[in-house]
Each structure stands twice: as structure tokens, then as C-alpha cells.
N, C-alpha and C positions, 0 to 999 in steps of 0.2 A: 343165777343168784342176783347178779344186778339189776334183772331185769325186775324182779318184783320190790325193789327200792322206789320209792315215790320220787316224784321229783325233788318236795320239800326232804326228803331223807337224803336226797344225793346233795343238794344245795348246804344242811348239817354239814356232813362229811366233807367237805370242799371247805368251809369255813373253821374248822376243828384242825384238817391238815394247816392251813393258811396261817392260823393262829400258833401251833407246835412250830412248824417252818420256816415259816415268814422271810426273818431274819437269815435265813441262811439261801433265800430264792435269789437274790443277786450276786451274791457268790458264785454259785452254782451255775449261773447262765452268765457271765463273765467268764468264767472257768470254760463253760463249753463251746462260749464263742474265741476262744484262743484257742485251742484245742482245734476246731475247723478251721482258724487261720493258719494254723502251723500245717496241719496236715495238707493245704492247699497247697502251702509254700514248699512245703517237701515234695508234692507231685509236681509242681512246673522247675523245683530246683532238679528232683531225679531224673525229668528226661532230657537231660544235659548230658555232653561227656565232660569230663574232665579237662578238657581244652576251654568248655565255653560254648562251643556249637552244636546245634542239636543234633542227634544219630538218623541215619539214613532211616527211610520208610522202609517197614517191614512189606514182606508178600510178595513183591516183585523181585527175586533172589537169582534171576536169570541173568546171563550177564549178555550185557548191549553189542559185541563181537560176535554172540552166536555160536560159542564155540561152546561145546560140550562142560560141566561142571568137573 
């Protein structure tokens, strides 16, 4: 369906939203640019323990004595 939109028909439509919207486009990407910063700030606060310092790497679960698990 889009595809038989003219160019001038898509450039309409883009200028119709802009005009309804506008006003509410800096809201909205304010909003979703704190929304990425929090969600960052929750991945580098969650791979913390509860002390402060980071938790052991995962995958190597063997232990450095050699003695059976």
C-alpha cells in the first residue's frame, strides 16, 4: 500500500502528522530519551552486588584446586 503513495502523497502525510503532533514531538523524545538513560543506569547499577563490587564472571565455574564440584 505504501508503495503506490507518490512521493508528494508521502511528503502530505508527514506534514498533516507534524501539524496534529508537533507540539507533543519534544515531549515525547525527552520522555524517551530518560527512559534510555534510566534503563542504562539500571543495567550498569544491576550488575553490582549489594556490597558495591562487581560478581564473579560467569562460565568458568570450575574451581582453581582441581577438586571435583
Amino acid at each position: 500500500m505504501i508503495a503506490m503513495l507518490s512521493t508528494w502523497e508521502i511528503v502530505a502525510v508527514l506534514v498533516v502528522v507534524l501539524l496534529l503532533f508537533g507540539h507533543r514531538l519534544p515531549g515525547m523524545a525527552r520522555s524517551l530519551g530518560s527512559g534510555i538513560t534510566e534503563f542504562k543506569r539500571g543495567l550498569k547499577d544491576g550488575s553490582k552486588t549489594p556490597d558495591g563490587s562487581n560478581p564473579p564472571a560467569r562460565g568458568n565455574d570450575t574451581p582453581t584446586d582441581g577438586s571435583p564440584r
